[in-house]
MDAnalysis code that builds the backbone (N, CA, C; Angstrom):
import MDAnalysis as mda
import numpy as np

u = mda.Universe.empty(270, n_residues=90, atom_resindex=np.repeat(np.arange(90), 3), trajectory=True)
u.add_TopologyAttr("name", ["N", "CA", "C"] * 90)
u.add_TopologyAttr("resid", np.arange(1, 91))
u.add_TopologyAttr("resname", ["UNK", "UNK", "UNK", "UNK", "UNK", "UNK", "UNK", "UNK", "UNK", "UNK", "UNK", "UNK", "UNK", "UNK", "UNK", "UNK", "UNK", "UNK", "UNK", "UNK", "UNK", "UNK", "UNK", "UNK", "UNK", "UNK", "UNK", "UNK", "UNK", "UNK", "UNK", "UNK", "UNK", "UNK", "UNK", "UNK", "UNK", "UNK", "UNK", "UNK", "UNK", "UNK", "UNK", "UNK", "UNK", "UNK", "UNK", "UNK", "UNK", "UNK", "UNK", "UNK", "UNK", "UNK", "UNK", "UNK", "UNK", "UNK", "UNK", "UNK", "UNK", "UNK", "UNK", "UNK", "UNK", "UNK", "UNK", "UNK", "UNK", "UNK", "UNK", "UNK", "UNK", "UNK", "UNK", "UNK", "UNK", "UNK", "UNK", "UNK", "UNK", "UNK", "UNK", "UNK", "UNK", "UNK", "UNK", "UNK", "UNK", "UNK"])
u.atoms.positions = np.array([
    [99.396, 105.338, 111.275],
    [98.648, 105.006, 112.473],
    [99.126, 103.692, 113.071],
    [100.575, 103.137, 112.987],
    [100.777, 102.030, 113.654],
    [101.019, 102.198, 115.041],
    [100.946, 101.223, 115.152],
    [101.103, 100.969, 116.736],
    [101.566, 99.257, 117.324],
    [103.304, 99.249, 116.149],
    [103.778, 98.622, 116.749],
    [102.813, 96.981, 115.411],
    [102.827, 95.804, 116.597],
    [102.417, 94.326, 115.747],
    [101.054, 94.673, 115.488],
    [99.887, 95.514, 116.375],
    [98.795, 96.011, 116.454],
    [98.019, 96.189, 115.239],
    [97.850, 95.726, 114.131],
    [97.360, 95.309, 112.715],
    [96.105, 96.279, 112.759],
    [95.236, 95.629, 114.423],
    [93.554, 96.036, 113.830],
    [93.549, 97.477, 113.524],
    [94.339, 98.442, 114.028],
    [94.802, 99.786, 113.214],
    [94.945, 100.123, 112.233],
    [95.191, 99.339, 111.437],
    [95.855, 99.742, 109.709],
    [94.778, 98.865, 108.704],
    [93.943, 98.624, 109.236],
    [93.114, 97.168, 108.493],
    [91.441, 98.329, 108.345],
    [91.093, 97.976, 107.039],
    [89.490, 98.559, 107.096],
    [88.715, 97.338, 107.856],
    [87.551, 97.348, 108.523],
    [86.740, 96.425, 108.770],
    [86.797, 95.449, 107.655],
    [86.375, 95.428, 106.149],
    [86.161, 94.405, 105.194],
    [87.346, 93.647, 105.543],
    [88.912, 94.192, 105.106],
    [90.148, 93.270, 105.305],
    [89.856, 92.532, 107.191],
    [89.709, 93.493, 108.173],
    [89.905, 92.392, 109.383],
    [89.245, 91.509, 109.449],
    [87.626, 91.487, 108.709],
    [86.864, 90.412, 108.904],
    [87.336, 89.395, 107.835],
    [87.760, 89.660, 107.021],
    [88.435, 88.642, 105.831],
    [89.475, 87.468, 106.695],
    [90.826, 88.675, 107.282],
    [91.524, 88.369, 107.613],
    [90.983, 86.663, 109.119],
    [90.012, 87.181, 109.591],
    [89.573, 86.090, 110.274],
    [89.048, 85.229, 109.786],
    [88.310, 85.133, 108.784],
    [87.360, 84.474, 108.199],
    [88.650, 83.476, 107.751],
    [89.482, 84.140, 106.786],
    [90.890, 83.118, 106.481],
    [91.214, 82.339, 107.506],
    [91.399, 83.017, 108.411],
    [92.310, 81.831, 109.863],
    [91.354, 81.372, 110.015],
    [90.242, 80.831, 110.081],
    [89.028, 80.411, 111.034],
    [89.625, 78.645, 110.462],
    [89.038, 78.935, 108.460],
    [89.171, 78.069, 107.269],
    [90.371, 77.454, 107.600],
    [90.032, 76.177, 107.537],
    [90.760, 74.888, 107.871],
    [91.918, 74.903, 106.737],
    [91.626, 74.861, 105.168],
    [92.316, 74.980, 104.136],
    [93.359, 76.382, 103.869],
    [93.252, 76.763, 104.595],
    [93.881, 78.588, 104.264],
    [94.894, 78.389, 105.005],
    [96.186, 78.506, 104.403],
    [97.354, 78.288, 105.443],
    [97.873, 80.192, 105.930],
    [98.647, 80.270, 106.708],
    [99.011, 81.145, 107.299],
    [99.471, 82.213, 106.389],
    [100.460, 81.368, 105.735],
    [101.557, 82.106, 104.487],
    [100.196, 82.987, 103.619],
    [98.901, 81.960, 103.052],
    [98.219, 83.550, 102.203],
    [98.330, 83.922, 102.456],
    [98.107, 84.425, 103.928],
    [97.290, 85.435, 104.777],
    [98.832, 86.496, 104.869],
    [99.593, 86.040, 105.107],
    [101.310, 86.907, 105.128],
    [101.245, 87.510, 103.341],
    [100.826, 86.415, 102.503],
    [101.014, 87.116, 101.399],
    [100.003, 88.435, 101.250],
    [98.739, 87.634, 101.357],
    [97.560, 89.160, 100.739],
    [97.813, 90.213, 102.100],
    [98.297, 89.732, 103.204],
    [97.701, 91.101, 104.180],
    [99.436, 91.695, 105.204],
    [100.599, 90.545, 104.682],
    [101.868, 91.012, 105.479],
    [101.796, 90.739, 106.634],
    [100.779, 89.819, 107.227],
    [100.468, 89.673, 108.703],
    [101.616, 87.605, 108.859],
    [102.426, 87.777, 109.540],
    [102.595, 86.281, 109.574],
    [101.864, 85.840, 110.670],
    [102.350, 84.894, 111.379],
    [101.298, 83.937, 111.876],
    [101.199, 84.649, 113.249],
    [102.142, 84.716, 113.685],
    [102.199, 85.421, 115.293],
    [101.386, 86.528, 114.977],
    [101.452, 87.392, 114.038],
    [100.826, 88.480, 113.892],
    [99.307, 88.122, 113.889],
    [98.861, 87.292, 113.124],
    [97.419, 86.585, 113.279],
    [96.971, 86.297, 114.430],
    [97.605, 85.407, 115.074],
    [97.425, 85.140, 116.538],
    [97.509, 85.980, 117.252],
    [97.715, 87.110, 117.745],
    [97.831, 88.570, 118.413],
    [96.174, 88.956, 117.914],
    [96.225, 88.842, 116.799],
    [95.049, 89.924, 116.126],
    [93.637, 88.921, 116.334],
    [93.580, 87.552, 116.781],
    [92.432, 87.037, 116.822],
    [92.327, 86.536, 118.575],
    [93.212, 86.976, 119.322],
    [93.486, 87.423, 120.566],
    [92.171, 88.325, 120.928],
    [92.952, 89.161, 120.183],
    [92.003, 90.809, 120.513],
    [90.918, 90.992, 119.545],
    [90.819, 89.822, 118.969],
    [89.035, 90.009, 118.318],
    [88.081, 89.347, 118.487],
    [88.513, 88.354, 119.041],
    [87.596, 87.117, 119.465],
    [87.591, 87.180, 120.870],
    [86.294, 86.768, 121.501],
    [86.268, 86.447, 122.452],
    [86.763, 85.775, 123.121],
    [87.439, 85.653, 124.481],
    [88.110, 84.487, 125.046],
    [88.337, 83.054, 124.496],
    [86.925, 82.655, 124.917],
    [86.521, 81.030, 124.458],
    [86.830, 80.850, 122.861],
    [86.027, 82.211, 122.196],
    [86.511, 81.381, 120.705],
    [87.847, 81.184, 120.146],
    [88.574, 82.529, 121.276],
    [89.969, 82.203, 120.607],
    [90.628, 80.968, 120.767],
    [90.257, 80.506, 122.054],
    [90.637, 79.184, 122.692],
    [90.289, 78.100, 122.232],
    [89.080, 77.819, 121.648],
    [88.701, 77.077, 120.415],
    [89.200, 77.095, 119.002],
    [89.529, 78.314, 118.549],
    [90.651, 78.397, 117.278],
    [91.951, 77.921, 117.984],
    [92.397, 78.409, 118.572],
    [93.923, 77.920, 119.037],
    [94.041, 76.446, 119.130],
    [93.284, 75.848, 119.145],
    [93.156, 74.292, 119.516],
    [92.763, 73.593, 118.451],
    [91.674, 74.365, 117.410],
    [91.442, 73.879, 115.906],
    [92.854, 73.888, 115.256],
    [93.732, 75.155, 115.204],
    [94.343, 75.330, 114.057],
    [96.107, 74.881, 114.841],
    [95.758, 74.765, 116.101],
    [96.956, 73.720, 116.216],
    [97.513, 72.307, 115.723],
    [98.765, 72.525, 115.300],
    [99.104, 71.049, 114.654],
    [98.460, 70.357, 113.237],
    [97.783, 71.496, 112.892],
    [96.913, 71.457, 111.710],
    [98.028, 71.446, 110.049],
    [97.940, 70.547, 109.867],
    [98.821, 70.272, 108.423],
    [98.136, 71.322, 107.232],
    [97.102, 71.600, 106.944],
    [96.731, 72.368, 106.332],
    [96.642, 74.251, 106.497],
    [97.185, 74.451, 107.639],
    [97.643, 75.452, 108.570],
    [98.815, 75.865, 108.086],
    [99.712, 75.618, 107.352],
    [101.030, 75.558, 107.218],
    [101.229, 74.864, 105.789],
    [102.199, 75.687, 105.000],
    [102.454, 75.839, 103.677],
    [103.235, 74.361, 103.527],
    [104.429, 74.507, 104.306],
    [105.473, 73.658, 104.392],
    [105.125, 72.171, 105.481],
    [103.902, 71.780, 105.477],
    [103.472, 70.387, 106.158],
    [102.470, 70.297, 105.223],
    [102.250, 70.654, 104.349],
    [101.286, 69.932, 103.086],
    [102.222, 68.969, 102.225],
    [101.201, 68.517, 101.945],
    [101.389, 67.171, 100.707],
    [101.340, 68.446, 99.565],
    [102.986, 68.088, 98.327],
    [103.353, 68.891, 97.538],
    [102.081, 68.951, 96.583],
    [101.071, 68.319, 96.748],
    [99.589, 68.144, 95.448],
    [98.894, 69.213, 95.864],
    [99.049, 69.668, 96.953],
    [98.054, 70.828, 97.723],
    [99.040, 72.059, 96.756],
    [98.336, 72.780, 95.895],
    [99.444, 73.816, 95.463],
    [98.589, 75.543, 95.363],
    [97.323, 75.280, 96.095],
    [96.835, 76.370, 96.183],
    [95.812, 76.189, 97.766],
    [95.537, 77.899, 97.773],
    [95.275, 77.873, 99.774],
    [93.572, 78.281, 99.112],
    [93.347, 78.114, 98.409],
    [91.518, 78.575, 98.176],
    [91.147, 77.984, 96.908],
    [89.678, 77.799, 96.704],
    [88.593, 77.290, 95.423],
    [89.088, 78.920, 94.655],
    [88.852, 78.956, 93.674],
    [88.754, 80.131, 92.664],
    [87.491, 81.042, 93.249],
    [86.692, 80.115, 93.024],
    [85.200, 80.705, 93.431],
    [84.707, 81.053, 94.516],
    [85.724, 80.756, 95.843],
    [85.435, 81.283, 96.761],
    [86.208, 82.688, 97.322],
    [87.380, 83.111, 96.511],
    [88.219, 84.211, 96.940],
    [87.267, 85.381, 97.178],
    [87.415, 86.390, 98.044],
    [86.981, 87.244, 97.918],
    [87.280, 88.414, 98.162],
    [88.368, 88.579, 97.925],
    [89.328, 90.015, 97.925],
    [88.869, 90.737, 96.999],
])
């Protein structure tokens, strides 16, 4: 059922709402989200385009811009995991 970068197709509701809930989180860099779901970042950004409302997307786009914790490779090498244990919820 693809259709192309178009993700919200291939995703159950539980994974798309995950999948946002991750990008929203300040601490969650992009790369999990490529690891647990194959989505990289452009792909994220497409997919919270078309799930969010205008404004909120425009408000994420502006949170998670330039964001050091956004990005695997602009962390401080001490940062060596993207979540608490206790909060995963896959």
């Amino acid at each position: 059922m693809s259709k192309g970068n178009n993700w919200d197709y291939q995703l159950e509701p539980s994974e798309l709402s995950r999948i946002i809930e991750m990008a929203w989180e300040d601490r969650t860099p992009f790369e999990a989200i490529k690891t647990l779901y194959g989505m990289d970042e452009q792909a994220v950004i497409s997919l919270m385009r078309r799930q969010l409302k205008p404004s909120s997307f425009k408000l994420w786009r502006q949170r998670v811009s330039g964001r050091v914790t956004k990005h695997e490779r602009l962390r401080e090498p001490a940062v060596s995991r993207a979540y608490c244990p206790t909060q995963y919820k896959r």
